[in-house]
Backbone as numpy.savetxt, mean C-alpha at the origin, in Angstrom:
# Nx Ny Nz CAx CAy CAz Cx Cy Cz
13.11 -21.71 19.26 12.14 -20.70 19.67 11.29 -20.28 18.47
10.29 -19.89 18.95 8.73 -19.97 17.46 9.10 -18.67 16.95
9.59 -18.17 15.65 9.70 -16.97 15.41 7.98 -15.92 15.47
8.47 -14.60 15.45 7.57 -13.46 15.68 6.00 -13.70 15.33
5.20 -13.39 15.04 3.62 -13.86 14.63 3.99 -12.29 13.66
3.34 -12.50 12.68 3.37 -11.30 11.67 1.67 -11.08 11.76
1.80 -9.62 11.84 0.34 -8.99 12.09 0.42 -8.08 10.89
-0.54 -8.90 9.69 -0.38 -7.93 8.43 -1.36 -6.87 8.50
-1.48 -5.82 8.78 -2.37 -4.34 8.90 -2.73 -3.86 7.57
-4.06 -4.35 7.01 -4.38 -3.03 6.06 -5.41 -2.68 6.60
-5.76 -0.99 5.86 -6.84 -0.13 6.13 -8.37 -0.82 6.55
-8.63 -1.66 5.52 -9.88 -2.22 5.66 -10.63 -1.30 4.29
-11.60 -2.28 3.72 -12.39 -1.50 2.81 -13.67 -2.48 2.43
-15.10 -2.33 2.60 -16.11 -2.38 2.42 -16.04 -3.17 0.81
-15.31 -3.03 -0.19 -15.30 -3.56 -1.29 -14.91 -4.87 -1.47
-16.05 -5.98 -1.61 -15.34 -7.57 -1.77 -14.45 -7.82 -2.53
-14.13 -6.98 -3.66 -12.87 -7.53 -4.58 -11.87 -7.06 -4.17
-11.80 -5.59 -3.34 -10.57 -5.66 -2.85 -10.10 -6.44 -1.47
-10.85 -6.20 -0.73 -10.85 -7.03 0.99 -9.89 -8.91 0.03
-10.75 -9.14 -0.90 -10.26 -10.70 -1.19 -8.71 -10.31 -1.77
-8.30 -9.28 -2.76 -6.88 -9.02 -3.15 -6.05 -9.20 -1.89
-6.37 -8.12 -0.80 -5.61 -8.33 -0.31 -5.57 -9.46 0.98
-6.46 -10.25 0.98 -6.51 -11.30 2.00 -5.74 -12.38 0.93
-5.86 -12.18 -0.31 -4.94 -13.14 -1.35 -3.37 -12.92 -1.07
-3.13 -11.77 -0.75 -1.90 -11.05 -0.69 -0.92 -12.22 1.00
-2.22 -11.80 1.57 -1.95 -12.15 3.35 -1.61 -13.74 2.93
-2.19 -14.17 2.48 -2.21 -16.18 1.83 -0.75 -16.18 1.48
-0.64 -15.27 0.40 1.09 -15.70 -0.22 1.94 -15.59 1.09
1.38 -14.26 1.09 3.17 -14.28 2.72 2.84 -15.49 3.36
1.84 -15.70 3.55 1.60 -17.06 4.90 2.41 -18.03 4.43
2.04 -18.70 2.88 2.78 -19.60 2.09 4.33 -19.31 2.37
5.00 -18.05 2.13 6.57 -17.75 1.60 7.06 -17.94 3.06
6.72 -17.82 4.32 6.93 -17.71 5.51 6.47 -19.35 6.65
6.40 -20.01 5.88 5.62 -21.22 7.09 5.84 -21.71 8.10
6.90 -21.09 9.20 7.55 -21.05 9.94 6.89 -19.82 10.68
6.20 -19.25 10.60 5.49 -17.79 10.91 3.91 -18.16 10.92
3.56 -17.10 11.93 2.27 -17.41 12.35 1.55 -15.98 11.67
1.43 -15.74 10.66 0.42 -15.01 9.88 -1.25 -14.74 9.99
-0.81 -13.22 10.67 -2.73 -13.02 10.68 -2.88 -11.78 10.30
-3.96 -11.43 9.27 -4.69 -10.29 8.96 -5.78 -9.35 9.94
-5.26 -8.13 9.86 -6.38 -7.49 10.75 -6.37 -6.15 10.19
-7.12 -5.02 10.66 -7.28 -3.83 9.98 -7.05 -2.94 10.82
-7.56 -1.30 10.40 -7.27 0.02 11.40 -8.63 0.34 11.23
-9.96 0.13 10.44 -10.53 0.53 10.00 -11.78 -0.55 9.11
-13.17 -0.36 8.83 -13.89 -1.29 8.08 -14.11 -1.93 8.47
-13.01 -2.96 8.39 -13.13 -4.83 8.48 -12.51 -5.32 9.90
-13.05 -5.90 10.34 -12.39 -7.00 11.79 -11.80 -8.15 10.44
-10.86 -8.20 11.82 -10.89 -7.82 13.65 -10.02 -6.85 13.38
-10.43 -6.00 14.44 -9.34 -4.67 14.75 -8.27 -4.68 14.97
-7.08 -4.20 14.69 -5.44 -4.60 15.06 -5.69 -4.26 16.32
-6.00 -3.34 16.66 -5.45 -2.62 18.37 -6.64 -3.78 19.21
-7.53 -4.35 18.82 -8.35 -4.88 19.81 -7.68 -6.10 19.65
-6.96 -6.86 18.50 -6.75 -8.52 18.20 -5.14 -8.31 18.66
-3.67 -7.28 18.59 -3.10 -7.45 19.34 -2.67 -8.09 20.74
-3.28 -7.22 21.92 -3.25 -8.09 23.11 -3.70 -9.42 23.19
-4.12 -9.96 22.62 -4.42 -11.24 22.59 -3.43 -12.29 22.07
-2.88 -11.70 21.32 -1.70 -12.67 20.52 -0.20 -12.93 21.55
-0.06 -14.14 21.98 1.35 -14.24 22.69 2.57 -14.34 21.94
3.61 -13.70 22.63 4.85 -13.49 22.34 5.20 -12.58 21.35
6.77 -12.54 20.91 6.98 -11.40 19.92 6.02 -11.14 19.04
5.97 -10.03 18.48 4.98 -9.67 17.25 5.59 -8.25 16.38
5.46 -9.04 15.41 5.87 -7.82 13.87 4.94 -7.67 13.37
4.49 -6.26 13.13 3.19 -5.23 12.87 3.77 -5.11 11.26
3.44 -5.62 10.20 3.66 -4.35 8.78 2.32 -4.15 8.60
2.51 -3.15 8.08 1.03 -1.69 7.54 1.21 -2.24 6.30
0.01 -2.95 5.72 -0.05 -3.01 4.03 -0.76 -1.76 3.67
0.39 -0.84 3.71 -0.39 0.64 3.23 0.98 1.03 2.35
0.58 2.25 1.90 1.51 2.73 1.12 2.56 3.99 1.22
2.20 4.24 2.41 3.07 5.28 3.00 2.81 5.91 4.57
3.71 6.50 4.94 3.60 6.90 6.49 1.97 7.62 6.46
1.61 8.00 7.62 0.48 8.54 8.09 -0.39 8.20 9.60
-1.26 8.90 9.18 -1.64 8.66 10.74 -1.67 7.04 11.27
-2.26 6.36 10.40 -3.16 4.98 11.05 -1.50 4.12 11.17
-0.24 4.40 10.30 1.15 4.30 10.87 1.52 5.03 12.56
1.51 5.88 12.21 2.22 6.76 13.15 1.42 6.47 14.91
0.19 6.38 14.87 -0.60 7.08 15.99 -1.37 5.50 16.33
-1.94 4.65 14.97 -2.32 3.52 15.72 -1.47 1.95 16.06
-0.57 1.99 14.82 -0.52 0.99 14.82 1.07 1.44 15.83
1.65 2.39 15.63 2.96 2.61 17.09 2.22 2.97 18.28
0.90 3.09 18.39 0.03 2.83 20.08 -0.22 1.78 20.08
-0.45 0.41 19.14 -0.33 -0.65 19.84 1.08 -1.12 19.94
1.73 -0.93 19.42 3.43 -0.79 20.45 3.86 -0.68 21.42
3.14 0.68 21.80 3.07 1.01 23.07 2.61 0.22 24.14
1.40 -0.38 23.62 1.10 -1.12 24.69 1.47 -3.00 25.02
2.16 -3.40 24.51 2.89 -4.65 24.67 3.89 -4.60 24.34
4.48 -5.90 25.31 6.54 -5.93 24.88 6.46 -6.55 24.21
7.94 -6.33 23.35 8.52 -7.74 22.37 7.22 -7.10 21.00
7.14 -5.80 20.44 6.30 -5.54 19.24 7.15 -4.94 18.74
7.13 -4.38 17.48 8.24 -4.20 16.64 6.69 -3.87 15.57
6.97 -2.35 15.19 6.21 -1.75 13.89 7.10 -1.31 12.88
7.15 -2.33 11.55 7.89 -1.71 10.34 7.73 -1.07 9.51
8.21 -0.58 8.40 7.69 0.72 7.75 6.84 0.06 6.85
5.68 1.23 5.95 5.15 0.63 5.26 5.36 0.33 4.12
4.68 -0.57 3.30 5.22 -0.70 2.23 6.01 0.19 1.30
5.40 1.00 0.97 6.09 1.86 -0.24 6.64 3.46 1.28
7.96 3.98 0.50 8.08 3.83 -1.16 8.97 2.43 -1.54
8.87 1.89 -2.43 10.12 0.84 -2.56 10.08 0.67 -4.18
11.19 0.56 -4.49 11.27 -0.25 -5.91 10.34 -1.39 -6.45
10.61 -1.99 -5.48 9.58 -2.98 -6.18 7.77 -2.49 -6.38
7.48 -1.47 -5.94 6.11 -0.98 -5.95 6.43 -0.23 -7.62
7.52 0.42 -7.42 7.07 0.82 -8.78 7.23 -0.07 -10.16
8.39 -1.39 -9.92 7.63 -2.22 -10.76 6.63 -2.58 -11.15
5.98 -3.04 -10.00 4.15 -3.27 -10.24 3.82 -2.05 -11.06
3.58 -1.07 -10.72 2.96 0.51 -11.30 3.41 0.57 -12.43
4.60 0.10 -12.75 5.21 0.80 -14.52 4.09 -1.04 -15.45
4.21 -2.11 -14.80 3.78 -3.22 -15.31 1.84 -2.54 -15.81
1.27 -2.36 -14.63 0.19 -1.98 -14.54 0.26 -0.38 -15.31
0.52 0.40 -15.44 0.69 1.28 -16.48 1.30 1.20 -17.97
2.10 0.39 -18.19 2.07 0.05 -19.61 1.38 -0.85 -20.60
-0.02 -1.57 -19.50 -0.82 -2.21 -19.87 -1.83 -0.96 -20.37
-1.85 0.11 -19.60 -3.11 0.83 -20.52 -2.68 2.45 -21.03
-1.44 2.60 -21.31 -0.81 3.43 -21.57 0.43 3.72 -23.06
0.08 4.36 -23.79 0.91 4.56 -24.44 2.40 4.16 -24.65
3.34 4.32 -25.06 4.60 3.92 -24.32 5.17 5.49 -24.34
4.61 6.72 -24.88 5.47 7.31 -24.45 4.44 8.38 -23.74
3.40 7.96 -23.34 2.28 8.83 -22.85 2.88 9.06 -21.22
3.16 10.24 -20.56 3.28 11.02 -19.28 2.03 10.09 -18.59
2.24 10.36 -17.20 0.95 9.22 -16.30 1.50 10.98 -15.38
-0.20 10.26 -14.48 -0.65 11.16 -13.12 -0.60 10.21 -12.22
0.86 10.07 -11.38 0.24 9.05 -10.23 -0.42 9.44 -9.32
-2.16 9.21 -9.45 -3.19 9.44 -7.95 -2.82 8.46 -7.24
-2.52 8.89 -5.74 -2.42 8.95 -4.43 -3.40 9.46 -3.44
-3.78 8.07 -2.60 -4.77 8.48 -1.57 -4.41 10.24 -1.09
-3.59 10.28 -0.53 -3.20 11.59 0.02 -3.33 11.59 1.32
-2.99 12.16 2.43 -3.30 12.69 3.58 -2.12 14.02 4.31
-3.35 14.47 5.32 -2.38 15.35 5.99 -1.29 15.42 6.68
-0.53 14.25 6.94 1.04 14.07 7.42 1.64 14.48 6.50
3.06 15.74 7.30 3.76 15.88 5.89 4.82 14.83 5.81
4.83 13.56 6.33 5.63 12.67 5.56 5.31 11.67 4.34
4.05 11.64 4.27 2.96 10.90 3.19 3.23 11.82 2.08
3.49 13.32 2.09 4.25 13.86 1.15 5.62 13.49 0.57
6.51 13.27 1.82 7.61 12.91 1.20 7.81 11.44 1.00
7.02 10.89 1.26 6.66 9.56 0.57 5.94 9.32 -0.41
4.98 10.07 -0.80 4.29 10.10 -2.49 5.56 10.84 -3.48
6.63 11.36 -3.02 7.42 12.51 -4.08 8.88 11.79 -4.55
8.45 10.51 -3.69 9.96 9.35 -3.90 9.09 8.59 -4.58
8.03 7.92 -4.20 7.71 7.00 -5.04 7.18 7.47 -6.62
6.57 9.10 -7.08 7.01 9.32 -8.16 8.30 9.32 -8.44
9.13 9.50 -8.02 10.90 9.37 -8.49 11.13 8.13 -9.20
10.82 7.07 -7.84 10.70 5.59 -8.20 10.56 5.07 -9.49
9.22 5.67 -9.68 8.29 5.03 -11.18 9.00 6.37 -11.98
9.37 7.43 -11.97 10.07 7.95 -13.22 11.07 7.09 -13.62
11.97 6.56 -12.72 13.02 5.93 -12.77 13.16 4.68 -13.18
12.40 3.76 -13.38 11.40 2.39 -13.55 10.84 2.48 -15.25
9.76 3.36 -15.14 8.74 3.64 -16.86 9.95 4.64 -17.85
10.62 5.29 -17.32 11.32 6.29 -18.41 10.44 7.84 -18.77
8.98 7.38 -17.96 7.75 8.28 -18.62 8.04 9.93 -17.20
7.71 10.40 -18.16 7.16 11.90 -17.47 5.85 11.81 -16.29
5.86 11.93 -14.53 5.44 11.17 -13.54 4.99 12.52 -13.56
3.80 12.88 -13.14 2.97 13.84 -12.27 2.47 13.38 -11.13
2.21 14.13 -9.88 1.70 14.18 -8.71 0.16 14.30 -8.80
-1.28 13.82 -8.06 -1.78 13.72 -7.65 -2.86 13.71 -6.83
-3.57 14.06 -6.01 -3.89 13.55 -4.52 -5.58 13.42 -4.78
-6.02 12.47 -4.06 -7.81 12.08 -4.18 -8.46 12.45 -2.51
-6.60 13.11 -2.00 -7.95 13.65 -0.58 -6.68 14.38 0.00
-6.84 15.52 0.32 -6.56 16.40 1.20 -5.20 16.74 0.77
-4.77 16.90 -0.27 -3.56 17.48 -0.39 -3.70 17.99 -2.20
-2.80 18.92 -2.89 -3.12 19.71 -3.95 -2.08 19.01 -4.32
-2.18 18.88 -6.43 -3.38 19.03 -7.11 -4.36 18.09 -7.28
-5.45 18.11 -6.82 -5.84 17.10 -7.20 -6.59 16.80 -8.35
-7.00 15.04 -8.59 -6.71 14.11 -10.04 -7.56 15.29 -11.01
-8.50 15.87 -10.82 -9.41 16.41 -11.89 -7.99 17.85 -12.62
-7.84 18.21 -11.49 -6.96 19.53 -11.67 -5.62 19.12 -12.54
-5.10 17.77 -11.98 -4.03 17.57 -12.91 -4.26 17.14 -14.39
-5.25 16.44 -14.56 -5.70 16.00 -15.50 -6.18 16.76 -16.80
-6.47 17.90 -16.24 -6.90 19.16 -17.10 -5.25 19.76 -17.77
-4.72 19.69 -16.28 -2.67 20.10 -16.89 -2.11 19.73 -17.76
-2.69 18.43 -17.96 -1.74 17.39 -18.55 -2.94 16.74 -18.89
-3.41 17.09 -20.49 -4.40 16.58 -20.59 -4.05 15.37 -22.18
-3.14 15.14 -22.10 -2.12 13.62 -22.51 -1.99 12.71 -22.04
-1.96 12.90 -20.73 -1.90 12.30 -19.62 -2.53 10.50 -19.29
-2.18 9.32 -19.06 -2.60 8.30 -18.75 -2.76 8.50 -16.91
-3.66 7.61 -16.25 -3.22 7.53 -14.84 -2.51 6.28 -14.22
-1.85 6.22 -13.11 -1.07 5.03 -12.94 -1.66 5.13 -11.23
-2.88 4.60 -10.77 -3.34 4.71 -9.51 -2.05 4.00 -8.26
-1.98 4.56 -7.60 -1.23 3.87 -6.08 -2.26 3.75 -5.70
-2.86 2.65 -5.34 -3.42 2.01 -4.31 -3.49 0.71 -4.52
-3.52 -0.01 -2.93 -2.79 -1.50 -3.26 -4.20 -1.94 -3.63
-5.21 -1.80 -3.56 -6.40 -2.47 -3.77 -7.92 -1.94 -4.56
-8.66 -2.37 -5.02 -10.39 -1.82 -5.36 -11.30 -1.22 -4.32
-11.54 -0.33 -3.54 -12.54 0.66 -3.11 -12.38 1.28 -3.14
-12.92 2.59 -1.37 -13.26 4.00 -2.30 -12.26 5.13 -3.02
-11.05 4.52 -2.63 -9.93 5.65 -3.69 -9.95 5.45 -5.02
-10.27 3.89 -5.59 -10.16 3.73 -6.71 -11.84 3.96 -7.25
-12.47 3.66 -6.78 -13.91 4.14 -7.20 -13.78 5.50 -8.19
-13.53 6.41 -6.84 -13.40 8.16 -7.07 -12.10 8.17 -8.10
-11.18 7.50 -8.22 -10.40 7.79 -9.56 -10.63 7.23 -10.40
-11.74 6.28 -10.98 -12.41 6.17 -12.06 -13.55 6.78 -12.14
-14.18 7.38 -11.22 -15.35 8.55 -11.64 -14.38 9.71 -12.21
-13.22 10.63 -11.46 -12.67 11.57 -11.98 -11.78 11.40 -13.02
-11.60 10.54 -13.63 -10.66 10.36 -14.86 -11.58 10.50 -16.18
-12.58 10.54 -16.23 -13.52 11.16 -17.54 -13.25 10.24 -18.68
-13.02 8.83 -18.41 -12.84 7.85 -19.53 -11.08 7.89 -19.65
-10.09 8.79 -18.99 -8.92 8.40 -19.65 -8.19 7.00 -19.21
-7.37 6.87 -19.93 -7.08 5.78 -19.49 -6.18 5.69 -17.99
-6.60 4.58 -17.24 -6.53 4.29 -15.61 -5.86 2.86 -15.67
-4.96 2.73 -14.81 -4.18 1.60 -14.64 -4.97 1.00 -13.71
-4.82 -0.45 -13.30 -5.74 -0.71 -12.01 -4.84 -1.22 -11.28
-5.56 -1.19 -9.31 -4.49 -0.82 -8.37 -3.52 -2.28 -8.83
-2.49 -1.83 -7.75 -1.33 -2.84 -7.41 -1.74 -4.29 -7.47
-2.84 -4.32 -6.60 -3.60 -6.01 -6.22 -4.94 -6.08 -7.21
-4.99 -6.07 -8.59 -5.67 -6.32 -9.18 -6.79 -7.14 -9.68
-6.82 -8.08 -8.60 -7.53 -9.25 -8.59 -6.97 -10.41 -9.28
-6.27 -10.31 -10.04 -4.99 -11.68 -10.66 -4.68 -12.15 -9.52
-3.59 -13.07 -10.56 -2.32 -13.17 -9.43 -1.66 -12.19 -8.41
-1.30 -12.82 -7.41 -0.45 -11.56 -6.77 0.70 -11.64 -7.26
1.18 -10.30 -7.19 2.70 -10.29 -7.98 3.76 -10.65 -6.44
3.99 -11.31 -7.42 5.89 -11.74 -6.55 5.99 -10.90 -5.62
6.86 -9.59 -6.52 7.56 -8.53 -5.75 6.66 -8.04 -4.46
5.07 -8.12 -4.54 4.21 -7.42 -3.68 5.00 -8.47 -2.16
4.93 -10.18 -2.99 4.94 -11.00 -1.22 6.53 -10.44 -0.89
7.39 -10.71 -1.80 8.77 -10.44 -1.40 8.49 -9.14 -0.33
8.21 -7.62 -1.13 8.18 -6.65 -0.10 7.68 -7.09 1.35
6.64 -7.44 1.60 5.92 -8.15 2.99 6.87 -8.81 4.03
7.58 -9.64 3.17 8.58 -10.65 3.83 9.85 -10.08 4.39
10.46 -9.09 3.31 10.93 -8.14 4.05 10.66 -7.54 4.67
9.72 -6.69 4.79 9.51 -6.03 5.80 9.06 -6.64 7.01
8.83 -8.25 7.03 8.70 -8.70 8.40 10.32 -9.09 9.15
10.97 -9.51 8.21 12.94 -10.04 8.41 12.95 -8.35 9.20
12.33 -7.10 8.46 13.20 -6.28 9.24 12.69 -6.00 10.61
11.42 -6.18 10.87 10.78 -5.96 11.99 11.56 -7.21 13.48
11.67 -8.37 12.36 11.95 -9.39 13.03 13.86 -9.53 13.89
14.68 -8.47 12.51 15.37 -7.95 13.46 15.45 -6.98 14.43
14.65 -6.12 14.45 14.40 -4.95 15.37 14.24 -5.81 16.77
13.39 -6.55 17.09 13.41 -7.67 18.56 14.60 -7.77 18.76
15.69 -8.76 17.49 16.41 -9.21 17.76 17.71 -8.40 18.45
């Protein structure tokens, strides 16, 4: 029997260097998985739309969110297209996980001091579980760099990057976001020249740990059917 079709979900973003990171990202899992029917779609920006390219796809299907924590476009879109077909299965999103803060301590000790404190900016939003998912994954990367982790936010939640930055004005930044547009734009306008890590999917190589996380998180979706 043909295992699940993996429906990789990111946000979508108007920026060609990031849209290509992470369609580079979608390539590796396709590669690590070839037994799996791998397709990219979004919540947002870029087609094809998850909720419109869903129904169309036959048989089981595993949804991961290449996002970085719970929130709405988790919670409300991508578990309403759940709702509406059998045999779907939505897994959590990427972070928080260990292996994210590998990437982040790798990508922060490239432009950081070694004993310089970081501000990890975080998209932010109004779910309060995106809170308790930005407050583990600083744990994470304290636990990972050894460094002194500050909190954040570039939209809708306090303090945000200008405010912390003034706090902690030692401070390096270590951005969460898996990719180049408008979060990372606005945290290199508000960082005033300090030094800024760049996101997760940097335009390199993709890192390992990024496909590993993916793959897991499709094995777990893929047992949830089972």
């Amino acid at each position: 029997m043909p295992r699940p079709t993996l429906l990789a979900v990111s946000h979508g973003t108007a920026d060609a260097a990031g849209a290509g990171a992470i369609a580079a990202l979608v390539e590796r899992v396709a590669a690590a998985l070839p037994d799996v029917a791998v397709i990219e779609a979004f919540v947002d920006v870029q087609q094809p739309d998850a909720a419109e390219l869903a129904p169309t796809i036959d048989g089981p299907l595993v949804i991961v969110p290449l996002l970085l924590s719970r929130g709405f476009h988790v919670h409300h879109d991508l578990h309403g297209i759940a709702k509406t077909r059998r045999d779907t299965a939505v897994t959590a999103p990427l972070g928080p996980d260990p292996r994210l803060a590998e990437v982040l301590a790798a990508r922060t000790d490239a432009v950081a001091a070694p004993d310089s404190p970081v501000i990890l900016a975080v998209a932010g939003s109004r779910d309060p579980s995106s809170l308790t998912d930005a407050e583990a994954m600083a744990a994470l990367l304290r636990a990972r760099s050894g460094r002194v982790v500050e909190l954040a936010y570039l939209a809708a939640r306090e303090p945000d990057l200008p405010t912390a930055l003034a706090q902690h004005p030692d401070a390096a930044i270590a951005t969460y976001l898996l990719a180049q547009g408008y979060f990372f734009d606005l945290a290199v306008r508000q960082a005033g020249g300090r030094a800024i890590s760049a996101p997760l999917l940097d335009g390199g190589p993709v890192p390992d740990a990024l496909v590993d996380l993916v793959v897991t998180r499709y094995r777990d979706g893929e047992s949830q059917l089972a």
